[in-house]
Structures are given as structure tokens and as C-alpha cells.
N, C-alpha and C positions, 0 to 999 in steps of 0.2 A: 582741464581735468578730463581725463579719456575714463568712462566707464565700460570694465568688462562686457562684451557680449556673451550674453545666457543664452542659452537654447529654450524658449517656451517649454516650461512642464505642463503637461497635462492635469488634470486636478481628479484624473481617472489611475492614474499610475499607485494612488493608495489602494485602488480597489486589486489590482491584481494578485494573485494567490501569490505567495510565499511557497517555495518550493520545499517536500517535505521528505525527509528519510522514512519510509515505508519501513522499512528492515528494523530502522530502532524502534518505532509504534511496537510494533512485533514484539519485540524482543522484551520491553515495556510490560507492556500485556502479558505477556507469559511469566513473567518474572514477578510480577505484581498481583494479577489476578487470577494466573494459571489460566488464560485462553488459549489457544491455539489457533493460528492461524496460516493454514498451509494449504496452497496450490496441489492437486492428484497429477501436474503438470512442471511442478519443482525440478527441475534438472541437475538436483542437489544429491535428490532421494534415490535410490536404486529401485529395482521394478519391485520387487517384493514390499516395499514400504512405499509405491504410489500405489501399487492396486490397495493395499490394507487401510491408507488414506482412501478410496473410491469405496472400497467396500464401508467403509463406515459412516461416510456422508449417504451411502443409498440407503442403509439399514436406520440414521438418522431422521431425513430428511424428503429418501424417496431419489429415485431416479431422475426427477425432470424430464423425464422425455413424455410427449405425449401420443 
């Protein structure tokens, strides 16, 4: 009787993350709870709607810079 050879699994291979669509979380969130979430670095955005993104996380949030 010939048994297949397996490759040893690991019993660590449960623990690794599942890869995950960032874009649909997003999309999710804003559709469900009206979050937003958007990069002032979006290369989606044109300039007048990344600085209006920057200007609102400063007037939020504060500049971060110290």
C-alpha cells in the first residue's frame, strides 16, 4: 500500500493573517455608517480635493507636526 507523501503543515499557518480588501472596509463604512476614509495622498483626488482633505484633518485633528 503506497501512502501519499504530505509536506509537514505547520500548526502556525492558522495563525497567519488572511488577506484583506482595504477598499471594500471603506467602502462598507461609508455606506453603512457614513465614515470616511481618505488619504490627503490619494492619487484618485485632484489637488483642490487633497489639500480640502489636509485642510480638514488640520482644523480636525491639528497638524502633527511638532
Amino acid at each position: 500500500m503506497k501512502i501519499p507523501n504530505r509536506p509537514y503543515q505547520c500548526p502556525l499557518g492558522k495563525a497567519q493573517p488572511i488577506p484583506v480588501n482595504l477598499d471594500a472596509i471603506k467602502k462598507t463604512g461609508w455606506q453603512e455608517q457614513h465614515i470616511l476614509v481618505v488619504s490627503d495622498q490619494d492619487e484618485r483626488l485632484d489637488f483642490i480635493e487633497r489639500e480640502l482633505i489636509r485642510r480638514i484633518g488640520n482644523r480636525l485633528y491639528g497638524t502633527g507636526r511638532i
